[in-house]
PyMOL Python script that loads the backbone (N, CA, C, O; Angstrom):
from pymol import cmd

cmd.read_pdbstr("""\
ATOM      1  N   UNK A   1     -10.904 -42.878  40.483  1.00  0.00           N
ATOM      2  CA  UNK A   1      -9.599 -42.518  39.931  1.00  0.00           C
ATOM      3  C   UNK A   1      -8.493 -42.588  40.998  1.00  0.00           C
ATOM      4  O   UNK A   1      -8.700 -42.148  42.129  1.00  0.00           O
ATOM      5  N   UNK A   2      -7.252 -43.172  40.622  1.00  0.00           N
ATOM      6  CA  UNK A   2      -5.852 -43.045  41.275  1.00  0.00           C
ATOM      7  C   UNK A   2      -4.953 -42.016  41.371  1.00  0.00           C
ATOM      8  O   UNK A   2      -4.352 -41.786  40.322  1.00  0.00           O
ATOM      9  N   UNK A   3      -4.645 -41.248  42.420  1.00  0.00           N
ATOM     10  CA  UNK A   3      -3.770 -39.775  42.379  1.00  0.00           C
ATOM     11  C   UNK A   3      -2.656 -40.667  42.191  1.00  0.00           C
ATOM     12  O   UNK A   3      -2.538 -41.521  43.069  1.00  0.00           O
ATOM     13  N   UNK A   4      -1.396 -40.683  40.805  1.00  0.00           N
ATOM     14  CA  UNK A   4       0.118 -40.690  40.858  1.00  0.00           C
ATOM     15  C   UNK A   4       0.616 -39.673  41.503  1.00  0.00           C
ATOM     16  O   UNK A   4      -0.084 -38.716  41.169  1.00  0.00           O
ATOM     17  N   UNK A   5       1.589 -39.247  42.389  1.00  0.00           N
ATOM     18  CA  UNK A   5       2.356 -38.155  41.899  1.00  0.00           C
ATOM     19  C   UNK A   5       3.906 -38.561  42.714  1.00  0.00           C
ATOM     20  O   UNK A   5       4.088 -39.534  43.446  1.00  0.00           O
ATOM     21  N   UNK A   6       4.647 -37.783  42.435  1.00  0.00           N
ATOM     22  CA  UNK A   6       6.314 -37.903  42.930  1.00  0.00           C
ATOM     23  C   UNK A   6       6.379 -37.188  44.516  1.00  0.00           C
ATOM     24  O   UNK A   6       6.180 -35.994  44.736  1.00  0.00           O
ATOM     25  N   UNK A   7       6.607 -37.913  45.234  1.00  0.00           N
ATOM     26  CA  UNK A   7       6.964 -37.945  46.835  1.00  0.00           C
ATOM     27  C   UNK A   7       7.775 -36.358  46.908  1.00  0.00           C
ATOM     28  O   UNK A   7       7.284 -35.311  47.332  1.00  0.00           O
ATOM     29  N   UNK A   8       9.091 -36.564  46.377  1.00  0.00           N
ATOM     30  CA  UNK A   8       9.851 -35.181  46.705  1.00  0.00           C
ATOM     31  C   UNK A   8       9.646 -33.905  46.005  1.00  0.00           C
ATOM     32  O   UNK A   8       9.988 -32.829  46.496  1.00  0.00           O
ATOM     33  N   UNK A   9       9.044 -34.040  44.763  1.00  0.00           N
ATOM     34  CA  UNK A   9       9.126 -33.159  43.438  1.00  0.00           C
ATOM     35  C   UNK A   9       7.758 -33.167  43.296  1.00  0.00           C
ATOM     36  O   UNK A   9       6.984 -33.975  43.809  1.00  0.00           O
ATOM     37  N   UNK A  10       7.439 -32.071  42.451  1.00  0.00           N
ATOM     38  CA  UNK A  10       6.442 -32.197  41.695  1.00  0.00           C
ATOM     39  C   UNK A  10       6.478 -32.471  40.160  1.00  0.00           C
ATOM     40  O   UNK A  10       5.762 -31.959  39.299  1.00  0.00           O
ATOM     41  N   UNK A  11       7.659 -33.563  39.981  1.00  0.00           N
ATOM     42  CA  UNK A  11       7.881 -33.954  38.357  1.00  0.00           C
ATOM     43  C   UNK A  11       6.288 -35.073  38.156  1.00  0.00           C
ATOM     44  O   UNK A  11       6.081 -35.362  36.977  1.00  0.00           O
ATOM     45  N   UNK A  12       5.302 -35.628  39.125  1.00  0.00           N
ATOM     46  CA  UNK A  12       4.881 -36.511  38.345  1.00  0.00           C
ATOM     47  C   UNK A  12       3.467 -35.949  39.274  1.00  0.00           C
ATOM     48  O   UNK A  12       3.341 -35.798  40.490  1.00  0.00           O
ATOM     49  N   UNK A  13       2.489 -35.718  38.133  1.00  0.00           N
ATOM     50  CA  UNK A  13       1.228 -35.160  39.064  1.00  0.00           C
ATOM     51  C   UNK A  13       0.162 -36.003  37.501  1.00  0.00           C
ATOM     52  O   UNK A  13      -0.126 -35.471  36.429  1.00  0.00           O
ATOM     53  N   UNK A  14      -0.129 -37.234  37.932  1.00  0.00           N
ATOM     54  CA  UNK A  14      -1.339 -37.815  37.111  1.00  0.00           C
ATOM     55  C   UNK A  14      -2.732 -38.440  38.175  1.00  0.00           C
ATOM     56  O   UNK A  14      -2.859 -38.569  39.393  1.00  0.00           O
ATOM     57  N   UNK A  15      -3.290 -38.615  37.430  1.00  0.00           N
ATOM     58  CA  UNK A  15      -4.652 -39.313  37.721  1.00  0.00           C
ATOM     59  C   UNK A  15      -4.668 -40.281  36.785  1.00  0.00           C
ATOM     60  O   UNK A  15      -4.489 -40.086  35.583  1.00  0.00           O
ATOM     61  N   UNK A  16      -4.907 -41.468  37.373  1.00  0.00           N
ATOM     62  CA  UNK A  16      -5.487 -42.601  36.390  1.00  0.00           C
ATOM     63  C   UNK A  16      -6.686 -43.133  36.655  1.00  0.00           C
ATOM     64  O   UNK A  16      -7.101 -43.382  37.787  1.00  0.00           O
ATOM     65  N   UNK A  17      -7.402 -43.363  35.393  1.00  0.00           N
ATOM     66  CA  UNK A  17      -8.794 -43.581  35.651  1.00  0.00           C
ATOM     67  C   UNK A  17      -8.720 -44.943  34.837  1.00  0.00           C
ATOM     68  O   UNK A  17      -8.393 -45.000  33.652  1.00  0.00           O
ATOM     69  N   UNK A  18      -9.155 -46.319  35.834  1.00  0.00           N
ATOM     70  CA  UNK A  18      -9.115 -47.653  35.182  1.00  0.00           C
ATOM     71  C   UNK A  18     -10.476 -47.815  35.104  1.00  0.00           C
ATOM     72  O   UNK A  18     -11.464 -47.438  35.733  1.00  0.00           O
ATOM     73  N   UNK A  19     -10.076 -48.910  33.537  1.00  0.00           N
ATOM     74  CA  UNK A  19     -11.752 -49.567  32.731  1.00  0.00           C
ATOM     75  C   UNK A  19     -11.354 -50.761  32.832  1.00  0.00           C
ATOM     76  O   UNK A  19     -12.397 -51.357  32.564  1.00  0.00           O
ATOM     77  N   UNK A  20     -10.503 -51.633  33.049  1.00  0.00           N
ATOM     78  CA  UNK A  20     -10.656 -53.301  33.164  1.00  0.00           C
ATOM     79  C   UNK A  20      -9.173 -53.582  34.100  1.00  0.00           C
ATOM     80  O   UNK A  20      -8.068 -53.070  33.926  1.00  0.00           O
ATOM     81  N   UNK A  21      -9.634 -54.640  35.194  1.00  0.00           N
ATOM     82  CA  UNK A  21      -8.543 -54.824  36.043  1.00  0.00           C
ATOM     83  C   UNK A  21      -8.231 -56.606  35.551  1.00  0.00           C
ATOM     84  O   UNK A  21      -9.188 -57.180  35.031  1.00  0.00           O
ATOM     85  N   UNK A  22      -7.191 -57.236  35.695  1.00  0.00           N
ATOM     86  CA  UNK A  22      -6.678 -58.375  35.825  1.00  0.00           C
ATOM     87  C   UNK A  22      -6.467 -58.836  36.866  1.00  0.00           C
ATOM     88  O   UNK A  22      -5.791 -58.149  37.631  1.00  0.00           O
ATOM     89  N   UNK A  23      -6.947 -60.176  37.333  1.00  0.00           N
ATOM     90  CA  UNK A  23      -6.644 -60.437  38.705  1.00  0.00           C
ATOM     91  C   UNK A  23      -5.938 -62.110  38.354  1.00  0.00           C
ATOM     92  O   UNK A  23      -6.513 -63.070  37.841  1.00  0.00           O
ATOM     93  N   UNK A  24      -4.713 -62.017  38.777  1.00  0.00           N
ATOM     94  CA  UNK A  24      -3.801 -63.437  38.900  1.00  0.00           C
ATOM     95  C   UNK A  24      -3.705 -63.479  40.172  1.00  0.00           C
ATOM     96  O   UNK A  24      -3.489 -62.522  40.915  1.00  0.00           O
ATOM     97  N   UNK A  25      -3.947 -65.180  40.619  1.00  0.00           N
ATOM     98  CA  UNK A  25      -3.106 -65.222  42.499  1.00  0.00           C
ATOM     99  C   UNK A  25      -2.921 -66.754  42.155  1.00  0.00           C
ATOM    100  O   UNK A  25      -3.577 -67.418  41.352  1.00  0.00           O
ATOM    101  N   UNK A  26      -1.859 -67.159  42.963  1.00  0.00           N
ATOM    102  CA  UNK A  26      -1.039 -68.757  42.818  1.00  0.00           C
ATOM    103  C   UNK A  26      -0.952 -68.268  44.460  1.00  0.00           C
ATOM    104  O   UNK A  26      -0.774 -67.147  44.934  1.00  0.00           O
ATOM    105  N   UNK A  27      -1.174 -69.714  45.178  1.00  0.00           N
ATOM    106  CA  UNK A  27      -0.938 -70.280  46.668  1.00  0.00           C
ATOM    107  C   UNK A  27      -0.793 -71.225  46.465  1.00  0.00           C
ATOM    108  O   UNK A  27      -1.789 -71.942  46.361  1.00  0.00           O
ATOM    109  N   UNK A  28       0.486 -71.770  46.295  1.00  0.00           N
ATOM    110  CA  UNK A  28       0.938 -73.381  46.548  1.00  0.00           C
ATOM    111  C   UNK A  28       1.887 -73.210  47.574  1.00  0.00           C
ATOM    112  O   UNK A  28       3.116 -73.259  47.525  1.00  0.00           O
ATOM    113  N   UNK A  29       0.724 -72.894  48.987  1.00  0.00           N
ATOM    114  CA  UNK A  29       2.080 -72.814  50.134  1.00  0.00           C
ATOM    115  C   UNK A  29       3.269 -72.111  50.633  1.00  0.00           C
ATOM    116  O   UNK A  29       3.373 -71.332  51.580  1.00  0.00           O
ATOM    117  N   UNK A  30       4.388 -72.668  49.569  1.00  0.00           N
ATOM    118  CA  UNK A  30       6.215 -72.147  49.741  1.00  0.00           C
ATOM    119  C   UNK A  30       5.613 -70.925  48.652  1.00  0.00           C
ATOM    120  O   UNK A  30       6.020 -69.782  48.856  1.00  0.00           O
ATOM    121  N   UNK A  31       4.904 -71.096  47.804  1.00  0.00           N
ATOM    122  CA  UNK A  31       4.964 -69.701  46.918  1.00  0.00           C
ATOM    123  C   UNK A  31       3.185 -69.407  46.586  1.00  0.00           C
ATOM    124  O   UNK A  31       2.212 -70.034  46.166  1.00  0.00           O
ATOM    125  N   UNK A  32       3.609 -67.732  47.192  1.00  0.00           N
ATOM    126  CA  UNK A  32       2.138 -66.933  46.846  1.00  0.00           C
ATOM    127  C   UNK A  32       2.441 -65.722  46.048  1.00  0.00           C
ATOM    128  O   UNK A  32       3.486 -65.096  46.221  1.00  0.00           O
ATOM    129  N   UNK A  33       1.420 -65.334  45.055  1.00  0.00           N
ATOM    130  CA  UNK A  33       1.856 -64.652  44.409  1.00  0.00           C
ATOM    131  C   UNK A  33       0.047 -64.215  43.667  1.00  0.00           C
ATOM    132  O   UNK A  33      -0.667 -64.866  42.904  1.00  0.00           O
ATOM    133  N   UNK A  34      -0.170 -62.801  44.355  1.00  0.00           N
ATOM    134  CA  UNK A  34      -1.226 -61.771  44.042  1.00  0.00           C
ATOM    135  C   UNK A  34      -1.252 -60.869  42.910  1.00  0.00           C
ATOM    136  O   UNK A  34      -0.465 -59.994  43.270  1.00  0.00           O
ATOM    137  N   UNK A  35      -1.665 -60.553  41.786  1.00  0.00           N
ATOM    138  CA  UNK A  35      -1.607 -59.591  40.646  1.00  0.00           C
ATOM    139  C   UNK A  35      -2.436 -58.470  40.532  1.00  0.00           C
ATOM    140  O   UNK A  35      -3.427 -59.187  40.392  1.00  0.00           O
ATOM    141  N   UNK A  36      -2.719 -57.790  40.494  1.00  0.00           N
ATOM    142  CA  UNK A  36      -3.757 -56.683  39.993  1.00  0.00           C
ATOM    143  C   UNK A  36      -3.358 -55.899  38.901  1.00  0.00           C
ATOM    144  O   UNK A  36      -2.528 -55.045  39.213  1.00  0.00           O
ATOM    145  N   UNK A  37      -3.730 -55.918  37.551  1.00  0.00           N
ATOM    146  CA  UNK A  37      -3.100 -55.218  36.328  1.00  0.00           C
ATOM    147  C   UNK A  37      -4.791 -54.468  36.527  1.00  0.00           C
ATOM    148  O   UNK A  37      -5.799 -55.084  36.872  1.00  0.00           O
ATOM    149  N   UNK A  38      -4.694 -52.977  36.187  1.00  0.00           N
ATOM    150  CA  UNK A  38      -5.369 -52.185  35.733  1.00  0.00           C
ATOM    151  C   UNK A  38      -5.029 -51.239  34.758  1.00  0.00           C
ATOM    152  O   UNK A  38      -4.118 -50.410  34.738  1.00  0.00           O
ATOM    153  N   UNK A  39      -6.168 -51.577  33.721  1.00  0.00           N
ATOM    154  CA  UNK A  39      -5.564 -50.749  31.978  1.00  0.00           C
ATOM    155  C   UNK A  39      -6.867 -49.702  32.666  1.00  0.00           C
ATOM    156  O   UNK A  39      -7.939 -49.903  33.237  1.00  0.00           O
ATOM    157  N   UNK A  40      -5.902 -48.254  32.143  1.00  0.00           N
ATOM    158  CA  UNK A  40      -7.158 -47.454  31.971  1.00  0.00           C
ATOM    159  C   UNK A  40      -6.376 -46.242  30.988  1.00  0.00           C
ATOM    160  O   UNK A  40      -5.571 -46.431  30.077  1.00  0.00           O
ATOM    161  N   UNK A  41      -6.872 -45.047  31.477  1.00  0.00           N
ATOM    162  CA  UNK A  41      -6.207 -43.742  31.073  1.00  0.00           C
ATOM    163  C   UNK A  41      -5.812 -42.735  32.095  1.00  0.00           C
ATOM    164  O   UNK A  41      -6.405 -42.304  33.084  1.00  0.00           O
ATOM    165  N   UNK A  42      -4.214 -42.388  31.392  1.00  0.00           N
ATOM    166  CA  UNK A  42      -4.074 -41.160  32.190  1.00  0.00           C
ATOM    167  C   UNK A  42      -4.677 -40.165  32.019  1.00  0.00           C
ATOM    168  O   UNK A  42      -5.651 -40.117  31.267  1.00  0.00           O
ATOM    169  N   UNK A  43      -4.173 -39.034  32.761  1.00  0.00           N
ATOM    170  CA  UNK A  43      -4.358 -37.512  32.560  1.00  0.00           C
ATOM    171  C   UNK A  43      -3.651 -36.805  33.716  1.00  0.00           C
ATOM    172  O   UNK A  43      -3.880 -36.886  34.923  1.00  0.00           O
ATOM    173  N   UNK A  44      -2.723 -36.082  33.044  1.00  0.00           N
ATOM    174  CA  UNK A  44      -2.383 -35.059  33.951  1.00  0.00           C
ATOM    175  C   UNK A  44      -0.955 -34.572  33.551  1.00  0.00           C
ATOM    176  O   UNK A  44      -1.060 -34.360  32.343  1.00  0.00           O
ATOM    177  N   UNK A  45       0.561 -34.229  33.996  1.00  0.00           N
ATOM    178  CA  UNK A  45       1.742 -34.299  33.359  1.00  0.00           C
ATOM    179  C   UNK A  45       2.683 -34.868  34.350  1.00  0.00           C
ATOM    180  O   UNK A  45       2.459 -35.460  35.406  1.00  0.00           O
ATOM    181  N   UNK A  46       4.134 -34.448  33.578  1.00  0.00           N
ATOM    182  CA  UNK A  46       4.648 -35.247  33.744  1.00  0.00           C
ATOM    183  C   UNK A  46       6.076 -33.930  33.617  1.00  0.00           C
ATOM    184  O   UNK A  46       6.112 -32.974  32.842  1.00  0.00           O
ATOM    185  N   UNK A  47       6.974 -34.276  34.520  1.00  0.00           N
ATOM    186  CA  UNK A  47       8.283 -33.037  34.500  1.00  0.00           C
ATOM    187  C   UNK A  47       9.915 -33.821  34.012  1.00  0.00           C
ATOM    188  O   UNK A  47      10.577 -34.618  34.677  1.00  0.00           O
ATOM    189  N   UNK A  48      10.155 -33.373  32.923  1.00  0.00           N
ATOM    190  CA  UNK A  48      11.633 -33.889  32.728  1.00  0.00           C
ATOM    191  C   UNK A  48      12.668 -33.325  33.428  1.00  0.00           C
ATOM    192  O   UNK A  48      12.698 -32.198  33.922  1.00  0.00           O
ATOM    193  N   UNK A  49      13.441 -34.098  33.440  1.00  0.00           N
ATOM    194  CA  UNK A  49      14.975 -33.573  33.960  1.00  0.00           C
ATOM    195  C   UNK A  49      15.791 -32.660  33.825  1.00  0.00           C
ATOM    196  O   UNK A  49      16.674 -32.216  34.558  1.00  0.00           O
ATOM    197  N   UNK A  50      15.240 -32.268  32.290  1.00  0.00           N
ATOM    198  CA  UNK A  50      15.824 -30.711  31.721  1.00  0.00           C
ATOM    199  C   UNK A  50      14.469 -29.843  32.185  1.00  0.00           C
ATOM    200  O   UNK A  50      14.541 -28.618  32.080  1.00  0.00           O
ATOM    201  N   UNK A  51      13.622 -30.255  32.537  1.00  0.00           N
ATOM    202  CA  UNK A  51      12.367 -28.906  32.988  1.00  0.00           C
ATOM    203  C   UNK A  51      11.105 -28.846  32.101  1.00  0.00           C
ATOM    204  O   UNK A  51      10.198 -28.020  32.204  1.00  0.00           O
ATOM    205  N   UNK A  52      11.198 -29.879  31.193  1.00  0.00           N
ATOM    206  CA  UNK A  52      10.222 -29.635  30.435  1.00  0.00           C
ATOM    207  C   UNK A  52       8.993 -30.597  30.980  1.00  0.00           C
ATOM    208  O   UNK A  52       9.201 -31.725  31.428  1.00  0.00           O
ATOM    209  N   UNK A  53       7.886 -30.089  30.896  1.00  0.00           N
ATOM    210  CA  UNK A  53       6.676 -30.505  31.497  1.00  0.00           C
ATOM    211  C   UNK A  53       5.818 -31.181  29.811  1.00  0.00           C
ATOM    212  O   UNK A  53       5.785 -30.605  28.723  1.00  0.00           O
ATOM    213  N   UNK A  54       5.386 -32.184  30.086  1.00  0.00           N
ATOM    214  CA  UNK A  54       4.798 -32.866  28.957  1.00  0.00           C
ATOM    215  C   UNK A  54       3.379 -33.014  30.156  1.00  0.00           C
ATOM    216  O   UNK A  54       3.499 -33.199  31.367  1.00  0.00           O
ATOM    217  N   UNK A  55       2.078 -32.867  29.378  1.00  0.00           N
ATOM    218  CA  UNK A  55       0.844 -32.776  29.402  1.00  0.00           C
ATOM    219  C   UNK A  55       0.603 -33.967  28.907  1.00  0.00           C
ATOM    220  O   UNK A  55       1.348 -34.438  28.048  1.00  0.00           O
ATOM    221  N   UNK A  56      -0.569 -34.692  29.415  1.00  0.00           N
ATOM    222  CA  UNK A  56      -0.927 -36.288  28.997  1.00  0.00           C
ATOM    223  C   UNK A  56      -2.250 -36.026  29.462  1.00  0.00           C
ATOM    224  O   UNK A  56      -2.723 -35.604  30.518  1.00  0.00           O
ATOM    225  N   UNK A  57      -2.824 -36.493  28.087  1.00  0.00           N
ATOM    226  CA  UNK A  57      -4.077 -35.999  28.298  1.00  0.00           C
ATOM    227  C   UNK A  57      -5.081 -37.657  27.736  1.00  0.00           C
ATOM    228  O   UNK A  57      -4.888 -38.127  26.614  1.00  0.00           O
ATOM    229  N   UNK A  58      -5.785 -38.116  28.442  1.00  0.00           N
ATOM    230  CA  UNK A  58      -6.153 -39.424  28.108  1.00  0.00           C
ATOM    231  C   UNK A  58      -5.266 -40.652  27.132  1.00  0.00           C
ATOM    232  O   UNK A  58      -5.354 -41.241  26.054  1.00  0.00           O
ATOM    233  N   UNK A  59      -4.708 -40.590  27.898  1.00  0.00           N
ATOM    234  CA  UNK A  59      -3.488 -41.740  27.077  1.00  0.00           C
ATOM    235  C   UNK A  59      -3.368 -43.154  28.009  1.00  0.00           C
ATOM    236  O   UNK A  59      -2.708 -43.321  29.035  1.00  0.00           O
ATOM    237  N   UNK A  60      -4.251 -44.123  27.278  1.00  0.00           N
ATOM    238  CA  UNK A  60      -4.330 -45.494  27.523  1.00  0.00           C
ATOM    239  C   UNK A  60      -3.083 -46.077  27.983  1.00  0.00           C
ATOM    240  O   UNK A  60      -2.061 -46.084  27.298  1.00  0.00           O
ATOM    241  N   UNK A  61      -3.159 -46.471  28.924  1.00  0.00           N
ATOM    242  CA  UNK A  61      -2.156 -47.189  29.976  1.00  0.00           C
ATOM    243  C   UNK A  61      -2.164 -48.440  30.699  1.00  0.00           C
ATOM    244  O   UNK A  61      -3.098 -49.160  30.345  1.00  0.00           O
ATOM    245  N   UNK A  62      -1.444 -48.919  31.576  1.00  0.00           N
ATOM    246  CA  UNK A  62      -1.537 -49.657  33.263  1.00  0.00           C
ATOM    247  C   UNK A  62      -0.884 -49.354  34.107  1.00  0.00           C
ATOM    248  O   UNK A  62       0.238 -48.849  34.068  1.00  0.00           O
ATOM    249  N   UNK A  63      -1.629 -49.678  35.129  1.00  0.00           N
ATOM    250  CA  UNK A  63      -0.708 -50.014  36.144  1.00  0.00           C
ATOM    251  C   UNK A  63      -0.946 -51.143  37.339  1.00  0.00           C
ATOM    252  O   UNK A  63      -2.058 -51.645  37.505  1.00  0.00           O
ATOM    253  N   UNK A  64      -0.034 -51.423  37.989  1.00  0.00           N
ATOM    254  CA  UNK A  64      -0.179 -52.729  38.896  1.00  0.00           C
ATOM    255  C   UNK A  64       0.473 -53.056  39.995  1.00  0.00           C
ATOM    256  O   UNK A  64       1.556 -52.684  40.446  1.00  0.00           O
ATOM    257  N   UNK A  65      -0.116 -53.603  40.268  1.00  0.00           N
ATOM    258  CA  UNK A  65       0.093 -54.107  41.985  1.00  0.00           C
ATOM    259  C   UNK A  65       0.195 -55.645  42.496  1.00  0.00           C
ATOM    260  O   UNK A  65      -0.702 -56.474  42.644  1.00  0.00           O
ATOM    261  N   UNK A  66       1.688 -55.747  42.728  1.00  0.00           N
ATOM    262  CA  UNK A  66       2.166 -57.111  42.914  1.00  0.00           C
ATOM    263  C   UNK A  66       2.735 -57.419  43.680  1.00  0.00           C
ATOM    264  O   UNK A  66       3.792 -56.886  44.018  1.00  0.00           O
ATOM    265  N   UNK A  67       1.971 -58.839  44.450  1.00  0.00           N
ATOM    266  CA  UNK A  67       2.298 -59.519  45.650  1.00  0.00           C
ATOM    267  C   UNK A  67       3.227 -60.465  45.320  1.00  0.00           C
ATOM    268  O   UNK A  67       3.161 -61.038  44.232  1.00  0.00           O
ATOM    269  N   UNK A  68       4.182 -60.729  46.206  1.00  0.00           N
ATOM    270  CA  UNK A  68       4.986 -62.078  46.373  1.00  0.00           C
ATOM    271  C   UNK A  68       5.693 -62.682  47.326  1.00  0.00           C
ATOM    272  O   UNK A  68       6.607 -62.029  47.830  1.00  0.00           O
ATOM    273  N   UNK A  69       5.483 -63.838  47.724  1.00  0.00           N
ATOM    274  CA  UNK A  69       5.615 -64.394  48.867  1.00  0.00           C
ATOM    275  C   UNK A  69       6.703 -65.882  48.254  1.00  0.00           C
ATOM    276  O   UNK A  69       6.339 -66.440  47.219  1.00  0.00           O
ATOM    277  N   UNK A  70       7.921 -66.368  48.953  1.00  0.00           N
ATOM    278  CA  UNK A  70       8.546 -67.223  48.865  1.00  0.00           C
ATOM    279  C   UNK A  70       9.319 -67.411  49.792  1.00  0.00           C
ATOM    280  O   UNK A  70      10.080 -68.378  49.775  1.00  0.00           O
TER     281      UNK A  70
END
""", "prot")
cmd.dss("prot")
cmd.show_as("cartoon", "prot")
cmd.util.cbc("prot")
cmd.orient("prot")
């Protein structure tokens, strides 16, 4: 599992737990370009701007990680 959470605040405190990753990569030289899509589920919450805290409790998601070079 992946710890999310928010650097200054404690508005964003999740865990994501991934079940299938995507992997894209292009190297033609002048342009590189790495992908990682991972679908899984959250869990954990989440803090609004007015103060309200929303709870997320296994809710199918992604997230990803992208290279690029030009």
């Amino acid at each position: 599992p992946w710890k999310l959470k928010s650097k200054a605040t404690d508005c964003i405190d999740l865990e994501f737990s991934p079940i299938y990753e995507r992997i894209a990569k292009t190297n033609m030289v002048l342009v590189k370009s790495e992908l990682h899509q991972m679908v899984g589920y959250f869990t954990g919450h989440v803090i609004t701007a007015d103060g309200e805290k929303i709870e997320i409790n296994h809710l199918l998601g992604c997230a990803e990680d992208h290279f690029t070079q030009w």
